[in-house]
C-alpha positions as CSV (number, residue, x, y, z in Angstrom):
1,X,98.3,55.4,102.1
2,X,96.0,57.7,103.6
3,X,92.1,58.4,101.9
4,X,89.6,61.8,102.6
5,X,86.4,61.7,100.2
6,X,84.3,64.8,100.1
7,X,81.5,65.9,98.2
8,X,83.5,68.3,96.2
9,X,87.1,69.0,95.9
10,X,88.2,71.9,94.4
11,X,92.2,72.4,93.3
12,X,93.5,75.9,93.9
13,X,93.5,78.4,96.7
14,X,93.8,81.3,94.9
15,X,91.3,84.0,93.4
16,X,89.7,81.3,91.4
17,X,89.3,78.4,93.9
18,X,88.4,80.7,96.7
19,X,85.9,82.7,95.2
20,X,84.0,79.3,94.4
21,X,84.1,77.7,97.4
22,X,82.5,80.9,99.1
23,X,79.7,80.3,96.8
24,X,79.2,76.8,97.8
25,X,79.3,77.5,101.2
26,X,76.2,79.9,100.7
27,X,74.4,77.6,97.7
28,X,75.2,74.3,98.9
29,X,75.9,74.4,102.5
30,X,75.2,70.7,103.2
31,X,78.5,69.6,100.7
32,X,81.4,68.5,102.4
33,X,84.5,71.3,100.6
34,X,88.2,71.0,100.5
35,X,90.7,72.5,98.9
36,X,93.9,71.4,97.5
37,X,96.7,73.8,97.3
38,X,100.2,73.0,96.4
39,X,101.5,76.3,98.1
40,X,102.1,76.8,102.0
41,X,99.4,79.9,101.3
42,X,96.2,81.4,99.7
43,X,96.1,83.8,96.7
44,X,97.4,81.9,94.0
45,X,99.4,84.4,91.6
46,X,99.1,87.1,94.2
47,X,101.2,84.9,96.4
48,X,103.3,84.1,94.1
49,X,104.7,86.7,92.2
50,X,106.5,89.2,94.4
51,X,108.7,91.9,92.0
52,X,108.3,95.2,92.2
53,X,105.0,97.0,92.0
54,X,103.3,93.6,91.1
55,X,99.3,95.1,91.0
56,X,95.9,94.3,89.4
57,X,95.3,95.2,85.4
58,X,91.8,95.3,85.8
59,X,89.3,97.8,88.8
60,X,88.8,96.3,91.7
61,X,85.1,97.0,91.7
62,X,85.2,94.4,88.7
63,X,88.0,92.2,90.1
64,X,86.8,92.0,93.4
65,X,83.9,89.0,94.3
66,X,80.5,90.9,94.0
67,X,79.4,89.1,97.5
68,X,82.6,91.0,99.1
69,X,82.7,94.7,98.0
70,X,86.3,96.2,97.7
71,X,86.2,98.9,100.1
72,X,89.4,100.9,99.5
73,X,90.1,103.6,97.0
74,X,92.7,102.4,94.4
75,X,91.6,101.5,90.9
76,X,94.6,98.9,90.6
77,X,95.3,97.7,94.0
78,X,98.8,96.4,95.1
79,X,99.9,92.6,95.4
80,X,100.0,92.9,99.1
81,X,96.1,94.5,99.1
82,X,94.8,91.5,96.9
83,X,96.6,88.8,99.1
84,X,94.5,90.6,102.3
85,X,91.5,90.8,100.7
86,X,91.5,87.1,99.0
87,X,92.4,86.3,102.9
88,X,89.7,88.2,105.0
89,X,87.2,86.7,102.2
90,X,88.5,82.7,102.7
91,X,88.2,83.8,107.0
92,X,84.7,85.1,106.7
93,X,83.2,82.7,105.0
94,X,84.8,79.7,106.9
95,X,87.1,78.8,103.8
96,X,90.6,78.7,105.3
97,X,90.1,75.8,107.3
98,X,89.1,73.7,104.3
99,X,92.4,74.7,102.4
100,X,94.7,71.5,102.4
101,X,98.7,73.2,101.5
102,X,101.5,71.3,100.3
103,X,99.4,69.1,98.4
104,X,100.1,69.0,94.7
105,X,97.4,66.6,92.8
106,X,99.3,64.6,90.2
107,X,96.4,62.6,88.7
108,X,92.8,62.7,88.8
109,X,91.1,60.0,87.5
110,X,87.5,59.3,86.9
111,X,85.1,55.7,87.5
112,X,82.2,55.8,85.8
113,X,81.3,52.5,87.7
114,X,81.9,54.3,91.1
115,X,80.5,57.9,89.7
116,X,83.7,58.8,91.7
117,X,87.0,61.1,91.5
118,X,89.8,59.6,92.7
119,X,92.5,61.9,93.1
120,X,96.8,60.8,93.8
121,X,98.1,63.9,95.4
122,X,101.8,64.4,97.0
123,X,102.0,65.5,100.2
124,X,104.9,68.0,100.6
125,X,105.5,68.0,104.3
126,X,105.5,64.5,104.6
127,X,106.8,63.2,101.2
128,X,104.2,60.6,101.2
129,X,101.5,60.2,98.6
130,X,97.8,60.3,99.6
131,X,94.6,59.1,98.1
132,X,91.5,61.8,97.5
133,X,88.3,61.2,96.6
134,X,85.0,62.9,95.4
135,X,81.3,62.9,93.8
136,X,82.7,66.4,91.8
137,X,86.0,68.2,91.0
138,X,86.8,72.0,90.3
139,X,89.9,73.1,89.0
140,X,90.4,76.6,89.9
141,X,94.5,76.3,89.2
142,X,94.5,79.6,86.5
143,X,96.1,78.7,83.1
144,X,100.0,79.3,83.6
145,X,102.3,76.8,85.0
146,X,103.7,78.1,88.7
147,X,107.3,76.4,88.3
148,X,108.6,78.5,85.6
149,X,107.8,81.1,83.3
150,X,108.5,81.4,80.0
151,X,112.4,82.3,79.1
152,X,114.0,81.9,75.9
153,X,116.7,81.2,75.3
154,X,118.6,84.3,74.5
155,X,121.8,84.0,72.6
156,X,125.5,83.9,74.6
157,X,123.1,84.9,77.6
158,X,125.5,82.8,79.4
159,X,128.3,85.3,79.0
160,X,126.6,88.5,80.6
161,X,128.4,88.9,84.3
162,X,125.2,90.6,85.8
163,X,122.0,89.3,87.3
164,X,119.4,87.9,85.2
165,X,116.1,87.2,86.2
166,X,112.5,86.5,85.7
167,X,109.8,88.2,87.2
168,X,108.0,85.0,88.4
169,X,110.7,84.0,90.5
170,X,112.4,87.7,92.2
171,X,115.1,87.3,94.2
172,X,113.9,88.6,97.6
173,X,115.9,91.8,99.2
174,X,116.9,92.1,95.3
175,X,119.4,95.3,95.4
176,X,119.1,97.3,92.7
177,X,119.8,100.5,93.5
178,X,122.1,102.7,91.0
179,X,122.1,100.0,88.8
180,X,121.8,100.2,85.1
181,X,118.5,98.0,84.8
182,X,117.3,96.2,81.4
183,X,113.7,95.3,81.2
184,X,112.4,92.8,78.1
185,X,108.8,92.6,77.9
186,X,106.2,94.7,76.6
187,X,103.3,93.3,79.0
188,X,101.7,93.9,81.8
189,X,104.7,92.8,84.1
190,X,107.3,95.2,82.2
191,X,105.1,98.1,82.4
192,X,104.4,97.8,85.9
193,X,108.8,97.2,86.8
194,X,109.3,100.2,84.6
195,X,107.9,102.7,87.1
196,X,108.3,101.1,90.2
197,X,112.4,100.6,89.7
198,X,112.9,103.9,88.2
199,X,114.1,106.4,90.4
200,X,115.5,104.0,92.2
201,X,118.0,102.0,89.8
202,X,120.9,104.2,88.1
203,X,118.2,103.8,84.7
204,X,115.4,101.3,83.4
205,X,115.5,100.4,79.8
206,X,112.0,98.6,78.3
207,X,112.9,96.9,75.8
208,X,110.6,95.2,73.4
209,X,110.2,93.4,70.2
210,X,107.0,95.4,69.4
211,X,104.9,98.2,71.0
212,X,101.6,97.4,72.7
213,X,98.7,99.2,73.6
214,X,98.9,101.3,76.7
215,X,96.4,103.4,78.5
216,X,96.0,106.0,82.0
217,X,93.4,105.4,84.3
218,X,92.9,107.1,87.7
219,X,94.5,105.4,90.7
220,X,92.3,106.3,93.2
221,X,88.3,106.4,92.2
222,X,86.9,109.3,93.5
223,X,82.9,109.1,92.0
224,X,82.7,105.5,94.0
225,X,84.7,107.7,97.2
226,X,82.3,110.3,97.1
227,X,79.2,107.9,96.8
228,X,80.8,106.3,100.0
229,X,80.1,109.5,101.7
230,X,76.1,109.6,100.5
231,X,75.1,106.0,100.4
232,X,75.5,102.6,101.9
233,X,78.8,101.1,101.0
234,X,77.0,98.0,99.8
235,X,75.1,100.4,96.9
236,X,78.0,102.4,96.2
237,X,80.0,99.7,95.4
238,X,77.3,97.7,93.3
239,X,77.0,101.1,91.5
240,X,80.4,101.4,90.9
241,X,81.1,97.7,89.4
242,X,77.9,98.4,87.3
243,X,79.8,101.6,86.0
244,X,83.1,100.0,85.1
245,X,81.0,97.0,83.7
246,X,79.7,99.0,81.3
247,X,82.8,100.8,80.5
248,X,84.8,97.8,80.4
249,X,81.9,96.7,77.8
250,X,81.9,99.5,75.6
251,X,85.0,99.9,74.9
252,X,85.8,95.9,73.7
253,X,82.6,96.6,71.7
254,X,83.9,99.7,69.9
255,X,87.2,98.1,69.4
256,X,85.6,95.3,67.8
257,X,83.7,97.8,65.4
258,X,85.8,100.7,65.1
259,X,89.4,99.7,66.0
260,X,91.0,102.7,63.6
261,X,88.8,105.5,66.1
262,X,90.3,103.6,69.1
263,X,93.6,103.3,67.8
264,X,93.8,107.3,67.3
265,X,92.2,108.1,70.7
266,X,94.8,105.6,72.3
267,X,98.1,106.9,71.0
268,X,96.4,110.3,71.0
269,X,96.8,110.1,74.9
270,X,100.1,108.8,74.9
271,X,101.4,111.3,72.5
272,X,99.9,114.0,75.2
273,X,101.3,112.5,78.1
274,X,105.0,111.0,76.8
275,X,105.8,114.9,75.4
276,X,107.2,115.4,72.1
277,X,110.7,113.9,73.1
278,X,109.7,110.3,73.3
279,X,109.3,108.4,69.7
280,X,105.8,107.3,69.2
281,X,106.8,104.1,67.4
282,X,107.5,102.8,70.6
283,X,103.6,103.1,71.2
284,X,102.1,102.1,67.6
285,X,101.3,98.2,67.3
286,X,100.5,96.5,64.2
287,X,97.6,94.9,65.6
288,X,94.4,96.4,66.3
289,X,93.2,97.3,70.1
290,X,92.3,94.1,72.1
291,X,93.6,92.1,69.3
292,X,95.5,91.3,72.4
293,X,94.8,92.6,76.1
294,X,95.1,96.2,76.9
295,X,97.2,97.1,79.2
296,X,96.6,100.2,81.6
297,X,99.1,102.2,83.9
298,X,97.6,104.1,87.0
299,X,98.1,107.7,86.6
300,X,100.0,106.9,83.3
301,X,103.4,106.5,85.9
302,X,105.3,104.9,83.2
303,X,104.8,107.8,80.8
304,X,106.0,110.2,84.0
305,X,109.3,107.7,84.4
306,X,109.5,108.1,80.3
307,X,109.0,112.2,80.1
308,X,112.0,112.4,82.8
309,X,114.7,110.3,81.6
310,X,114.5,107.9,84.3
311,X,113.6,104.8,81.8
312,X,113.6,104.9,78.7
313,X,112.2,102.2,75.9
314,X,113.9,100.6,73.0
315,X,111.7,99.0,70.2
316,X,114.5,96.3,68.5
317,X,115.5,92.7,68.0
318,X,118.2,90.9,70.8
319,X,121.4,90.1,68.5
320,X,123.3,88.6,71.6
321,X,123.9,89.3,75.0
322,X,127.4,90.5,76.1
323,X,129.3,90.4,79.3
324,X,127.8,93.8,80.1
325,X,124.5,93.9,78.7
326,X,122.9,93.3,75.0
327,X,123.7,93.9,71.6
328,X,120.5,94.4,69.3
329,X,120.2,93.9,65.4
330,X,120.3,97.4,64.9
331,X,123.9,97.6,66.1
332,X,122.7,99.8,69.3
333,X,124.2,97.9,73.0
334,X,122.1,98.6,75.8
335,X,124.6,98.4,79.3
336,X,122.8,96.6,82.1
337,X,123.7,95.3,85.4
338,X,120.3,93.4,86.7
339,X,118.7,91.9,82.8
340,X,115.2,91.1,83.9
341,X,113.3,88.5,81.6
342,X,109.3,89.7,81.7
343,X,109.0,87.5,78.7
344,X,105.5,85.8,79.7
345,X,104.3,82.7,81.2
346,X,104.3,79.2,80.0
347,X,100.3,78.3,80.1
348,X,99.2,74.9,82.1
349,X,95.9,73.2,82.6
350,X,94.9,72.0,85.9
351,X,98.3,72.8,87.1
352,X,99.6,69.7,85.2
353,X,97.7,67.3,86.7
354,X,97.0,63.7,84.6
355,X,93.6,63.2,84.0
356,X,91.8,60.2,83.4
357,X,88.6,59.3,82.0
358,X,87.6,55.3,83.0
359,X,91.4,55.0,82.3
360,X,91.9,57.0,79.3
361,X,94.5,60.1,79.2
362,X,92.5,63.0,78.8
363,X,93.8,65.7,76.4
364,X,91.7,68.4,76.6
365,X,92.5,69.9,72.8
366,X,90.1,66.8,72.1
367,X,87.4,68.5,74.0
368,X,84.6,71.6,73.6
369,X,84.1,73.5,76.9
370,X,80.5,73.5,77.4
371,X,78.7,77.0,78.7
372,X,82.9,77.8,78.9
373,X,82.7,75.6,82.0
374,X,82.4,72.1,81.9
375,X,84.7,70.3,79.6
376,X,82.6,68.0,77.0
377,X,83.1,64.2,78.2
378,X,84.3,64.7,80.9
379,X,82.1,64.1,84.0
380,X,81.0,65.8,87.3
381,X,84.0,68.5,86.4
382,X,84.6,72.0,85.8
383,X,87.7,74.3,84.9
384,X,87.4,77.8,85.8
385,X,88.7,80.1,83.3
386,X,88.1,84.0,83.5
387,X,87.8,86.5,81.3
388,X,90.6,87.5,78.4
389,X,88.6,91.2,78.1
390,X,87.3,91.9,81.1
391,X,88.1,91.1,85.0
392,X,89.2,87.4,85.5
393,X,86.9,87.5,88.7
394,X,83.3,88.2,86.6
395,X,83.3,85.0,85.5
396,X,84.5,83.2,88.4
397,X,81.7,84.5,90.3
398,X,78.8,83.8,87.7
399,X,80.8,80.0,86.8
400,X,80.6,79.6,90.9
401,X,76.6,80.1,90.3
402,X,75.7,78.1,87.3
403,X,78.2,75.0,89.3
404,X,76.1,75.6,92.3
405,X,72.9,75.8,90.4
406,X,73.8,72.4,88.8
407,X,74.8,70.4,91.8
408,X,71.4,71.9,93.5
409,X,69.5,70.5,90.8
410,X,71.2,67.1,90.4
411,X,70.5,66.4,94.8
412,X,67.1,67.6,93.9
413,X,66.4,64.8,91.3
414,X,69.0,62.2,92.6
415,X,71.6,62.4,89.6
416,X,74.7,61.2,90.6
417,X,76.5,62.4,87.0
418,X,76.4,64.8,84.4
419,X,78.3,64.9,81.2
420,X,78.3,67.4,78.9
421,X,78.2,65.6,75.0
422,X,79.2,67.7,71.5
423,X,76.8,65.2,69.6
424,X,76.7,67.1,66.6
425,X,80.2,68.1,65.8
426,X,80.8,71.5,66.9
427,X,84.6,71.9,67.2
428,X,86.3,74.4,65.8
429,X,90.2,75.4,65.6
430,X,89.7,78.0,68.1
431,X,90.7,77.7,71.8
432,X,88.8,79.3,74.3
433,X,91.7,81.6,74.6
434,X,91.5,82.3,71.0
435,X,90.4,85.5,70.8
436,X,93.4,87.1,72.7
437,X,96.6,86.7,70.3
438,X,99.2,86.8,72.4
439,X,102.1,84.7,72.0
440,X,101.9,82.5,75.3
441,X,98.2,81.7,74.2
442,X,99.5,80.6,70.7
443,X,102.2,78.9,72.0
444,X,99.7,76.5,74.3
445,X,97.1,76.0,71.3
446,X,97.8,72.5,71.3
447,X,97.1,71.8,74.9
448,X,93.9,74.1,75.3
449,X,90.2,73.2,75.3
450,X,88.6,74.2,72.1
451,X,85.7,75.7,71.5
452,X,82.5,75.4,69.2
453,X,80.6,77.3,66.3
454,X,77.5,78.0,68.1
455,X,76.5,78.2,71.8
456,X,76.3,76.3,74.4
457,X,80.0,75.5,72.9
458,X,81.3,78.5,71.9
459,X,83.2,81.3,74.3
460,X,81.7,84.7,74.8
461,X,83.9,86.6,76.6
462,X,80.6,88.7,77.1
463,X,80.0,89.1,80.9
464,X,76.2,90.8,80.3
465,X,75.1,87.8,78.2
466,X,77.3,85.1,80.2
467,X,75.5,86.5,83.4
468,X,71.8,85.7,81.6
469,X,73.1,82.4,80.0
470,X,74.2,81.2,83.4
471,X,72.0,82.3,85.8
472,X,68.8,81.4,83.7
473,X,69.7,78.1,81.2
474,X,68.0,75.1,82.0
475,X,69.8,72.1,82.6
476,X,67.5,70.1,80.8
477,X,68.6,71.2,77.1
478,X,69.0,68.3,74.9
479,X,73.0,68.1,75.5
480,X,73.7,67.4,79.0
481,X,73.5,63.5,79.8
482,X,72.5,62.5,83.7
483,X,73.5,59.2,84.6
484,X,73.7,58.3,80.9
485,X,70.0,59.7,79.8
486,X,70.2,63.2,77.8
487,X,66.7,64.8,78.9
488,X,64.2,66.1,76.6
489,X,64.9,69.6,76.1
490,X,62.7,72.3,77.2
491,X,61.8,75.0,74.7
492,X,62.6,78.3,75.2
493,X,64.7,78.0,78.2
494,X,68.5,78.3,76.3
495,X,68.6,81.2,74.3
496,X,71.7,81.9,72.3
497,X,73.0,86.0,72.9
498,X,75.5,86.2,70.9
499,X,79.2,87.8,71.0
């Protein structure tokens, strides 16, 4: 059985896992890196999902790395775009070479005595299992499970004749031209299909169980083009993320404090851009805006398929499926050919990878996450988890800084482990997903990391306050342990900011 140690291993090649070991290859340049990625190639979900107008749902300027400005124009940028630019990043900054593929990590399990990850990982190609080890390990794996998504079970779906499939796994070359196509989902994934089959299918039919909220934004971003023109690109495009930012900011804030006015401007532009023909109902949720996430279509292209009768949407309950298509509770049947199943994802940790703590299971709905990075008792580890309300990639990139910050300090004092401790009793019933309500997030409460009442415990989702917290929190605060002794903390140095 084969063994590698390094200095830090980090699991994932995608945005997450990427973006952090370009950081430590600028901050800590004397760590040995690798990466373990289960995939033959980099991008994570970008490489993964492949249907039909797959795209970002937040700016690039925001979902970009801020140490690599996006360049081009568009305000959601394809699949294709993001796998490039994820790519040319991992090239320039010497990345690649560290990625390990076809390795999928099946435990990881800590020694206190050794302060040491040892890591059992499968490797594809060969079939043979290999033995990894490290002082530190990153898991930059997202939160969703690659294998499958999430599919119920529909009624007598096993009588329908035609094609049915889920977005996470599209059939390449997938024909579906003239073909009567069924869409169930109300998410991002449905919305984007929608547009991008229409015109071409026979006719795309959204079907949901309830509305959500949907709003136009620009596809191409002509203020950040024109500041192109004027200034260097690296100020335009630190002027533009600043921008969207704040944007992205203000509105959470005012939906938090004045969902009704949001509500009414939000169907208010549908209403203008739908016509009069389309039933609003289809557009009216029951919950307020970013009760869940808000969804956003680039130059409102699924109201355009909408307005002329190349889709349409259907707001109703699945009875049954039939050999031809699917009978709702309202009596309605809705013909289909292809049935495509944009029902969600099925949310993992780690990318189901065993965890053990001095040889005890780890279940992390036991456990706080500490600054929303480091998971409390477990040591000389970190998950990255981005942003419910804002770009996924904001807090990757200030996450990537407070890790380096930490291992920088711990060299510089000669600490070989750090542990972050809830010694008070913190814990609350809330995930640190818990403030998006969707039902794949309540459907993995039980496996998710909680989070605490008051800060360093509890989760933001504030990137302005996150990036002060981060970049400026000392290490020594009274609840981080090195090598088993908790510091004295220093006054004034942690300041709670609030939601």
């Amino acid at each position: 059985m084969s063994q590698q140690h390094f200095d830090i291993l980090i699991v994932g090649a995608g945005i997450s896992g990427i973006g952090v070991a370009c950081h430590l290859s600028r901050e800590c340049p004397k760590k040995s890196i690798a990466i373990l990625e289960r995939r033959q190639a980099i991008g994570g979900t970008w490489d993964l999902f492949r249907y039909p107008g797959i795209r970002s749902d937040s700016d690039m300027s925001t979902f970009g790395y801020h140490f690599k400005p996006w360049t081009e124009s568009k305000v959601l940028a394809d699949g294709e775009s993001i796998r490039n630019y994820v790519n040319e990043t991992a090239e320039e900054y010497g990345i690649k070479k560290k990625v390990h593929f076809g390795r999928q990590v099946k435990q990881a399990s800590w020694s206190s005595k050794q302060k040491l990850w040892t890591l059992t990982v499968h490797n594809e190609a060969t079939n043979k299992t290999e033995k990894w080890t490290a002082n530190f390990l990153l898991g930059c794996t997202g939160y969703y499970n690659y294998d499958a998504g999430y599919s119920p079970e529909f009624p007598d779906q096993d009588k329908f004749k035609g094609q049915l499939i889920h977005p996470q796994h599209w059939p390449e070359n997938l024909d579906y031209a003239g073909k009567r196509v069924v869409i169930i989902g109300s998410g991002a994934t449905a919305i984007t299909l929608v547009p991008s089959m229409a015109g071409t299918a026979g006719h795309v039919t959204m079907l949901q169980r309830s509305p959500t909220y949907i709003a136009a934004v620009p596809s191409i971003d002509f203020a950040y083009d024109a500041m192109k023109k004027v200034l260097p690109s690296k100020v335009a495009f630190g002027l533009t993320r600043a921008r969207n930012i704040g944007l992205q900011r203000a509105i959470y804030r005012l939906s938090q404090k004045n969902p009704k006015a949001v509500r009414r401007l939000l169907l208010a532009a549908v209403k203008h851009q739908v016509g009069k023909d389309v039933d609003m109902r289809h557009f009216s949720p029951s919950y307020n805006p970013w009760d869940e996430r808000l969804c956003v279509v680039p130059d409102g292209d699924l109201f355009k398929v909408l307005k002329n009768g190349s889709a349409s949407i259907e707001t109703d309950h699945i009875e049954r499926f039939t050999e031809t298509g699917i009978l709702l509770k309202s009596g309605k049947t809705l013909d289909a050919d292809i049935i495509v199943s944009a029902t969600g994802l099925n949310v993992q940790m780690l990318g189901g990878t065993e965890v053990l703590v001095d040889g005890e299971k780890l279940n992390p709905n036991d456990h706080l996450m500490y600054q929303s990075i480091m998971v409390e008792g477990v040591p000389n580890a970190a998950l990255i988890v981005g942003y419910t309300n804002a770009s996924w990639t904001l807090k990757v990139d200030i996450a990537a800084e407070y890790l380096c910050r930490l291992i920088n300090f711990m060299d510089k004092k000669d600490y070989k482990e750090v542990i972050a401790r809830d010694l008070v009793g913190y814990q609350t019933e809330d995930t640190v997903m818990g403030s998006i309500h969707a039902g794949y997030i309540r459907r993995a409460a039980s496996t998710l990391p909680r989070q605490g009442s008051q800060a360093p415990w509890i989760v933001l989702n504030n990137y302005l306050a996150d990036r002060v917290t981060l970049r400026k929190s000392t290490f020594e605060d009274g609840i981080l342990s090195f090598d088993g002794r908790v510091p004295k903390a220093k006054k004034g140095l942690f300041k709670f900011l609030g939601k």
